[in-house]
C-alpha positions as a Markdown table, in Angstrom:
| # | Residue | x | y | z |
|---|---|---|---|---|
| 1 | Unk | 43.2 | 156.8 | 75.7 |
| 2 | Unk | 42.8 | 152.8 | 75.9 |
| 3 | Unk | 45.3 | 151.2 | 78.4 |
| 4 | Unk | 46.4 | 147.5 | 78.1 |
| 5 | Unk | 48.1 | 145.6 | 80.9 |
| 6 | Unk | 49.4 | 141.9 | 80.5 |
| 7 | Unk | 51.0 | 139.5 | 83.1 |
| 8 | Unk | 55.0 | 139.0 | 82.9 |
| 9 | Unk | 57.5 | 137.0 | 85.6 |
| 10 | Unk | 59.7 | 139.5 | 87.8 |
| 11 | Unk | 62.4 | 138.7 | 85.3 |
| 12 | Unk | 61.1 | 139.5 | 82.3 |
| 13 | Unk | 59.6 | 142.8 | 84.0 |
| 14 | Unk | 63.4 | 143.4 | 84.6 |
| 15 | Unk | 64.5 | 142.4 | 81.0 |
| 16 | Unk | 62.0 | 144.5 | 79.2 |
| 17 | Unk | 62.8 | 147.8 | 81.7 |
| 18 | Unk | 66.3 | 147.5 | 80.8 |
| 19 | Unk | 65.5 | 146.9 | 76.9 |
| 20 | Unk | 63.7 | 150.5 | 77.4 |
| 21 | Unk | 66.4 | 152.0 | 79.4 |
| 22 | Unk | 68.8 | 150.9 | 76.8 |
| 23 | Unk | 67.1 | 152.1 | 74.2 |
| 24 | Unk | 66.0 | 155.2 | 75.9 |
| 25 | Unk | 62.5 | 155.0 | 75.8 |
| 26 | Unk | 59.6 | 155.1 | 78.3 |
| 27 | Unk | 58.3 | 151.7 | 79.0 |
| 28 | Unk | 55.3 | 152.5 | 77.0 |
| 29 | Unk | 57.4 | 154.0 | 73.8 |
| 30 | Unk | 59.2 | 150.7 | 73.8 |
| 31 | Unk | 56.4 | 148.9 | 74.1 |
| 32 | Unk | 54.6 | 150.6 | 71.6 |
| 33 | Unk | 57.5 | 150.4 | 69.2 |
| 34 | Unk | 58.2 | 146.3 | 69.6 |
| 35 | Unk | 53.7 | 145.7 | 68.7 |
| 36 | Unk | 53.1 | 147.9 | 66.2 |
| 37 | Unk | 54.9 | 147.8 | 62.9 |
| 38 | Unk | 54.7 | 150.9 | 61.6 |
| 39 | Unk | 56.9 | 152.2 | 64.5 |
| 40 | Unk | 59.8 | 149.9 | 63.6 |
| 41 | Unk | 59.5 | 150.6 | 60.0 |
| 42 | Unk | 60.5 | 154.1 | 60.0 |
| 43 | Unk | 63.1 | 153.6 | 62.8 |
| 44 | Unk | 63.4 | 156.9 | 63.6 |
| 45 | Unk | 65.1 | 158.6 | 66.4 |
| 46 | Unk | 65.7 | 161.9 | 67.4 |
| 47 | Unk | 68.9 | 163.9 | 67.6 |
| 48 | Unk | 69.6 | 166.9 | 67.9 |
| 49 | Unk | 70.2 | 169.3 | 64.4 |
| 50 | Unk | 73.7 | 171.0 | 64.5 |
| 51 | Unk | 72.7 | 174.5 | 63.5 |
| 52 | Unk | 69.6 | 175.0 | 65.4 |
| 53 | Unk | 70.1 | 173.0 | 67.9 |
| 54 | Unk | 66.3 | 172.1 | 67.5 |
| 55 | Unk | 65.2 | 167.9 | 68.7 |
| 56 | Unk | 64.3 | 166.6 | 64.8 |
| 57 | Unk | 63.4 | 163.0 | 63.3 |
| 58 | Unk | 66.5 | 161.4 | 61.9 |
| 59 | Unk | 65.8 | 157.7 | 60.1 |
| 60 | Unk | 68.5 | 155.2 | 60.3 |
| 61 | Unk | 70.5 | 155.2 | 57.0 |
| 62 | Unk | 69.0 | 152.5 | 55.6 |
| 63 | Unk | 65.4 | 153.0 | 56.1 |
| 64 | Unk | 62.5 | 154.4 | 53.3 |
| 65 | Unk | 61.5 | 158.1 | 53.8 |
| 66 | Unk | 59.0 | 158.5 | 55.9 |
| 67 | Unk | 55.4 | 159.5 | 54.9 |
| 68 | Unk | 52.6 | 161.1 | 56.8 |
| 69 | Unk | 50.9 | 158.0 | 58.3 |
| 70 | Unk | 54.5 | 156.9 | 59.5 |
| 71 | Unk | 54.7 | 160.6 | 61.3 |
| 72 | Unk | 51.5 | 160.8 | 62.2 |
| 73 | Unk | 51.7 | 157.5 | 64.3 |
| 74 | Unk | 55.0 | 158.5 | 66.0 |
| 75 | Unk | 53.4 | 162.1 | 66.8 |
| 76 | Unk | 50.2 | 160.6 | 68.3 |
| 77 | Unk | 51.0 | 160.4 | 71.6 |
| 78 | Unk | 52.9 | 163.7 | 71.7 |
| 79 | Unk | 52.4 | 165.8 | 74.6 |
């Protein structure tokens, strides 16, 4: 997989680490999510379903279904 690196002060190394933390992604999820659009679009999170107990894809109330592509891209760097 292609890896990009850019330069950023000490502070905003700080800023965007707790940005992650806050949002409680990796570095590289959050990343990912504020470049490319079609990771915002869906804005999708995962909880945890109440009968199962199973981690599943909840989008936030107001967002559009998601379709394949939209999965797809959140599922592409999935272990």
């Amino acid at each position: 997989m292609p890896m990009l690196s850019f330069k950023v002060t000490a502070a905003e190394a700080e800023n965007i680490r707790a940005r992650a933390r806050r949002e409680k992604h990796s570095l590289s999820e959050y990343l990912r999510r504020s470049a490319l659009p079609v990771a915002r679009r869906g804005r999708v999170r995962l909880v945890r379903a109440k009968h199962t107990g199973a981690l599943i894809f909840q989008p936030a109330a107001d967002a559009v279904p998601l379709n394949s592509a939209q999965v797809r891209a959140l599922l592409a760097d999935f272990p």
